[in-house]
Each structure stands twice: as structure tokens, then as C-alpha cells.
N, C-alpha and C positions, 0 to 999 in steps of 0.2 A: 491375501496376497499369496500369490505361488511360491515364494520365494521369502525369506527375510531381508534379501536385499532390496531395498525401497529405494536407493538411488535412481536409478532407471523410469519408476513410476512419477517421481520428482520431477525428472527432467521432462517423462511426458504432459503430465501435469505443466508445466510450464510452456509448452508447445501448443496447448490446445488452447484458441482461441476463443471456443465456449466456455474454459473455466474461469469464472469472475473472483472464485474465491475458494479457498482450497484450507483443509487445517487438519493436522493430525489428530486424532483423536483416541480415547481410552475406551473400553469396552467391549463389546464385539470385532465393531467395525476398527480400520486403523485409519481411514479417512475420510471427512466432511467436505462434501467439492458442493459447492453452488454453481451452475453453468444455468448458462443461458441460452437459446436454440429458438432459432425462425419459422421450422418444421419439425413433424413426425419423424421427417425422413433425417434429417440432421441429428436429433436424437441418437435414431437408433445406429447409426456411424460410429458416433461417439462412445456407444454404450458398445458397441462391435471391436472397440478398439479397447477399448476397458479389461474386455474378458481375457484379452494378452496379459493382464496382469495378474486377474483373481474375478472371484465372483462379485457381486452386487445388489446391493437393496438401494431400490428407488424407492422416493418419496416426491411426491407433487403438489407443491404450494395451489392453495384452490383460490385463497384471498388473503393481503396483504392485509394486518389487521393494523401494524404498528413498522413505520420507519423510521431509525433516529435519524436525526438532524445531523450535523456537526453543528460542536458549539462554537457560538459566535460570541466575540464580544462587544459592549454596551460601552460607550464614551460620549 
């Protein structure tokens, strides 16, 4: 972050229709976004709009190995 005010990133984080899931996190990074995008070109918007904030590491899921369920229950 450019900044340690993270409010603003928050709030874009919540604007952005590509983010399906968002969490703060300890370590380097200060946050885990999962989004989702139809193109290249959509991506790189989103990552263009990112850099208002601070820098970034991508990561690209290659293959789903494991999704939880919700648990259900048996009656």
C-alpha cells in the first residue's frame, strides 16, 4: 500500500465487480483478493486500477484441485 490508510482501498475493493472475495492478510502482502475476469483485457483494468493503491503479485489458479461444499444437513 502507498499509504497506511486502507480505508479507500476498502471501499474500492467493494466497488469492483471482479472481486469475489477479498481478506486481509499477515506477511508481505496486506491483501488476498480473488476476482474473477472474462478477458485479458478486463484483467489488466483491474490490475491498472490496483496500482492507485500500491504494488502487486499475481498468482494464477491453473486447476481447481479441491472445492468445499457447504455443509448440508441429513434428516
Amino acid at each position: 500500500m502507498k499509504t497506511a490508510n486502507h480505508e479507500s482501498f476498502i471501499r474500492f475493493i467493494y466497488e469492483q465487480k471482479e472481486v469475489v472475495e477479498a481478506h486481509r492478510v499477515s506477511g508481505e502482502g496486506c491483501y488476498h483478493l480473488k476476482i474473477k475476469v472474462d478477458s485479458q483485457e478486463q484483467l489488466n483494468v483491474l490490475l491498472n486500477k490496483i496500482l492507485d493503491y500500491g504494488n502487486y503479485t499475481m498468482y494464477l489458479s491453473i486447476q481447481n484441485i479441491k472445492k468445499r461444499n457447504p455443509l448440508t444437513t441429513l434428516f
